[in-house]
TORRO-906005 format. One record per residue (C-alpha): residue number from 1; residue in three letters; x, y negated, z negated. Coordinates in nm, 3 decimals, padded with zeros to 5 digits. Layout:
BEGIN
<resi=NUM&resn=ALA&east=X&north=Y&up=Z>;
...
//
This chain:
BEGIN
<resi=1&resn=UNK&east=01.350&north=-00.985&up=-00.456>;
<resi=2&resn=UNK&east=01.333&north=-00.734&up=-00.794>;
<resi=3&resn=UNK&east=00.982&north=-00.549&up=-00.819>;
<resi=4&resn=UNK&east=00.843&north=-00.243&up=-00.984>;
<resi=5&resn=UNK&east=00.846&north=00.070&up=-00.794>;
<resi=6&resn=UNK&east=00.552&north=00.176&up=-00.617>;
<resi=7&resn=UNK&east=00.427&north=00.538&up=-00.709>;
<resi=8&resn=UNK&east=00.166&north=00.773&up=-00.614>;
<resi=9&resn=UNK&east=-00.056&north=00.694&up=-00.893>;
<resi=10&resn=UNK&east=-00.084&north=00.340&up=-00.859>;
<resi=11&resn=UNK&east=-00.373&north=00.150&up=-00.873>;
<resi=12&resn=UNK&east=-00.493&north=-00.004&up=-00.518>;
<resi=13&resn=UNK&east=-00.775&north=-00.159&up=-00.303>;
<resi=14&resn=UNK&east=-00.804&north=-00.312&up=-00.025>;
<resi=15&resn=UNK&east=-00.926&north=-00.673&up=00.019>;
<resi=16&resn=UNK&east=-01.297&north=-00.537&up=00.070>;
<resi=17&resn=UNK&east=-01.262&north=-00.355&up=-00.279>;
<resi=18&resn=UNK&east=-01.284&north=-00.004&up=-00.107>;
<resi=19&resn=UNK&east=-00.991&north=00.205&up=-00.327>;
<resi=20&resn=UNK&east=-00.642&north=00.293&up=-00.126>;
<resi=21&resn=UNK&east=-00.426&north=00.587&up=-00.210>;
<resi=22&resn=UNK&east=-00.040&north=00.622&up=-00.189>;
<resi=23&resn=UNK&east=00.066&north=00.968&up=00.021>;
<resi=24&resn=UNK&east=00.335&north=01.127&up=-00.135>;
<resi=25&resn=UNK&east=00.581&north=01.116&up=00.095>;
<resi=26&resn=UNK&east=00.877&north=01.271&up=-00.099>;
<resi=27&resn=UNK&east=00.876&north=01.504&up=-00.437>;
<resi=28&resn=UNK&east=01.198&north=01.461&up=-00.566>;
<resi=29&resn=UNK&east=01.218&north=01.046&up=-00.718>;
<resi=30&resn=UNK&east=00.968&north=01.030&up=-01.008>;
<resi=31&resn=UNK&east=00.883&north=00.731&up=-01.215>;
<resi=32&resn=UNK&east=00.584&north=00.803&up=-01.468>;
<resi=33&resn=UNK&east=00.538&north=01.144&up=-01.359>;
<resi=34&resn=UNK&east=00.445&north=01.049&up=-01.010>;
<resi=35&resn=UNK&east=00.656&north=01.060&up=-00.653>;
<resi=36&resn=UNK&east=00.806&north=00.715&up=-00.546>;
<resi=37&resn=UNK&east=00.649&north=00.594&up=-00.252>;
<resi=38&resn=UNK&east=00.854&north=00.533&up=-00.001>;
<resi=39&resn=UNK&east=00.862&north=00.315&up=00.356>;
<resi=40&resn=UNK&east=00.896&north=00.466&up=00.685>;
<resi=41&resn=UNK&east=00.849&north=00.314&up=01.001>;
<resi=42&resn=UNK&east=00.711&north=00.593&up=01.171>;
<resi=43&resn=UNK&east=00.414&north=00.628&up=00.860>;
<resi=44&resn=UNK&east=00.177&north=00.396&up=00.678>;
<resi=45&resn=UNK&east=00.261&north=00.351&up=00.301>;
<resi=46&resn=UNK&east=-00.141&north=00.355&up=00.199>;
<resi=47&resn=UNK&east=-00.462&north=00.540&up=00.318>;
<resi=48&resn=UNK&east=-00.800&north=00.336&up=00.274>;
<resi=49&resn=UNK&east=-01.145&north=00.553&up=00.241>;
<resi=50&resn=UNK&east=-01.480&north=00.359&up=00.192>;
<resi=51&resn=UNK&east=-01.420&north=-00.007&up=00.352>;
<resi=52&resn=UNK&east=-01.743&north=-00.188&up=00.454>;
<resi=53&resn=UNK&east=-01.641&north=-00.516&up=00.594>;
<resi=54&resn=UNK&east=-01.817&north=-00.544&up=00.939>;
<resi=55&resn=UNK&east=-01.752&north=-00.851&up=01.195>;
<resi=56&resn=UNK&east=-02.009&north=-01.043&up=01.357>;
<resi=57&resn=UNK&east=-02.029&north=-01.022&up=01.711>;
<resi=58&resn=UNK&east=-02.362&north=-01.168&up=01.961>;
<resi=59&resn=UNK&east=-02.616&north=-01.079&up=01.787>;
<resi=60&resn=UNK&east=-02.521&north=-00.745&up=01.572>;
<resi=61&resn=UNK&east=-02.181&north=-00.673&up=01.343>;
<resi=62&resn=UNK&east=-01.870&north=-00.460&up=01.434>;
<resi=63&resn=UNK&east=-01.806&north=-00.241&up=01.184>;
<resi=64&resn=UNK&east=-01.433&north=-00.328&up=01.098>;
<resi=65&resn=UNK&east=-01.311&north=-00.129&up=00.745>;
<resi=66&resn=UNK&east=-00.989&north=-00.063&up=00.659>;
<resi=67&resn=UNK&east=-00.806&north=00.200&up=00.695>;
<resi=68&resn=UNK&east=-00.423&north=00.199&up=00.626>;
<resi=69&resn=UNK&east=-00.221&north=-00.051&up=00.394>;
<resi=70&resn=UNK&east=00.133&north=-00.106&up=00.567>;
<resi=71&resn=UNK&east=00.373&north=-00.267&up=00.320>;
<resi=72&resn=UNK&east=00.608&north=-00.565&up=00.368>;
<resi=73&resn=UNK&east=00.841&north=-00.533&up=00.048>;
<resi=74&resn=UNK&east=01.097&north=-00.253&up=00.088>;
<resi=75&resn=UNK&east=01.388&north=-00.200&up=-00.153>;
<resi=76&resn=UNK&east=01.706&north=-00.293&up=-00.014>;
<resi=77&resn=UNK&east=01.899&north=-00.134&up=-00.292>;
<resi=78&resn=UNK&east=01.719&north=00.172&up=-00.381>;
<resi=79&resn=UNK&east=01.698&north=00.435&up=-00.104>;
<resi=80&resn=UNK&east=01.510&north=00.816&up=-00.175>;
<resi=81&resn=UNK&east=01.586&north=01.044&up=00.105>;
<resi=82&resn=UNK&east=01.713&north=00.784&up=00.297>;
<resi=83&resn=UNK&east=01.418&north=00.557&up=00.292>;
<resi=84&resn=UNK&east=01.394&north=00.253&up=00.147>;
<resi=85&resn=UNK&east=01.140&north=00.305&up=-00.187>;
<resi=86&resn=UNK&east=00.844&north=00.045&up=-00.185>;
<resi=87&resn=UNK&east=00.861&north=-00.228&up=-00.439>;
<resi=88&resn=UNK&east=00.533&north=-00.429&up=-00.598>;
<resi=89&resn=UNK&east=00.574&north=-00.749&up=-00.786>;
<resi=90&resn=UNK&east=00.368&north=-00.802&up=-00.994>;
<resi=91&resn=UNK&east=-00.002&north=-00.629&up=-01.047>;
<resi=92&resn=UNK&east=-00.222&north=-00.823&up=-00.798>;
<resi=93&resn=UNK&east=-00.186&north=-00.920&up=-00.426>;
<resi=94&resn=UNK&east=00.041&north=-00.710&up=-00.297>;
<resi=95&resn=UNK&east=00.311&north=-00.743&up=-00.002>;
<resi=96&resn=UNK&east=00.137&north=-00.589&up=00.248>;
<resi=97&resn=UNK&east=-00.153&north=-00.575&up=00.459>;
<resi=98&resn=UNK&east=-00.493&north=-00.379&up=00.488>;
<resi=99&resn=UNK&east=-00.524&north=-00.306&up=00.904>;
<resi=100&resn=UNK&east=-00.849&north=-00.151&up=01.042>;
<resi=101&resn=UNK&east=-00.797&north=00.134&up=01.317>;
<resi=102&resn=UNK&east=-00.747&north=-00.132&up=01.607>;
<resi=103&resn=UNK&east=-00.456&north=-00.246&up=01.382>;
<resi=104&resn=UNK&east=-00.639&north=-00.599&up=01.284>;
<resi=105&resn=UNK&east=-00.533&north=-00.766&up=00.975>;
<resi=106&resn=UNK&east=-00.818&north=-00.749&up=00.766>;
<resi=107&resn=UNK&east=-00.592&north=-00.921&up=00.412>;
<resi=108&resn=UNK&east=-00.349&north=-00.818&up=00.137>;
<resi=109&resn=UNK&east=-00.410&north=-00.547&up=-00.038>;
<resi=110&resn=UNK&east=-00.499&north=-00.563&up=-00.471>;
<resi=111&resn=UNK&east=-00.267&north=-00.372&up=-00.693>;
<resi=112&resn=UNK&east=-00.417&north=-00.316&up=-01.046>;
<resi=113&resn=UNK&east=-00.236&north=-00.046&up=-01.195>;
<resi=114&resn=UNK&east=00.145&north=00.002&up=-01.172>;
<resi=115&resn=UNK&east=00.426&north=00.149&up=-01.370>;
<resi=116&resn=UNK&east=00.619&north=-00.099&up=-01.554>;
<resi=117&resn=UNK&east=00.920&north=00.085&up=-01.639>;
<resi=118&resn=UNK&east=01.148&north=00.134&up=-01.325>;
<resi=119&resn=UNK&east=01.246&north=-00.210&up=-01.119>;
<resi=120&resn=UNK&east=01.423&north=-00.228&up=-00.816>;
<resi=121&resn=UNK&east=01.598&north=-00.459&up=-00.552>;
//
C-alpha cells in the first residue's frame, strides 16, 4: 500500500493528544529537509512526552501515558540503510500504535503534519 514518507519533522500525537517525536535514526535519506524515519525491530519509530491518560483501578487510577508509538506500515520497496523507511497514508490515524511502558495498547496514533512530496511502496 503507497504512502508518504514519514520524516523527522512530522506532525504527531498520541491518542491522549500528548505530542510524539520521530528519532532520527539515519542522516543520509532526506525528504523536506528532514531524515526519513525508518523501522527497526530492535527500536521504536516514535517517543511520546506528556501523556495523561490514567486507568481506573479499586478505588484510585493507574497512571497509564504513553510513551513510544511503534509503527505497523513499513515500505516494502524503499529501504535506507537497509531498513525499511516508514510510510503514513494519509494525515490522520496513523498505522501504528501508542504503547505505555508495560507495552499496553493505549490507540493509534494522530498524524497532522506530513510531507506530501515523496511516496513510497
Amino acid at each position: 500500500m503507497p504512502g508518504f514518507l514519514l520524516h523527522v519533522g512530522a506532525g504527531m500525537q498520541c491518542f491522549h493528544a500528548a505530542p510524539a517525536t520521530v528519532p532520527p535514526t539515519q542522516p543520509r535519506v532526506l525528504v523536506s529537509g528532514q531524515p526519513v524515519a525508518t523501522i527497526n525491530p530492535a527500536a521504536i519509530v516514535a517517543t511520546v512526552a506528556g501523556c495523561v491518560f490514567q486507568i481506573p483501578i479499586g478505588t484510585g487510577t493507574k497512571p497509564q501515558p504513553c510513551v513510544t508509538v511503534k509503527w505497523a506500515m513499513p515500505s516494502t520497496r524503499f529501504l535506507v540503510s537497509g531498513l525499511p523507511a516508514a510510510l503514513v497514508p494519509s494525515p490522520g490515524p496513523g498505522p501504528g500504535i501508542c504503547q505505555s511502558v508495560e507495552q499496553i495498547p493505549q490507540g493509534a496514533p494522530i498524524v497532522s503534519v506530513v510531507q506530501a512530496r515523496v511516496i513510497g511502496i
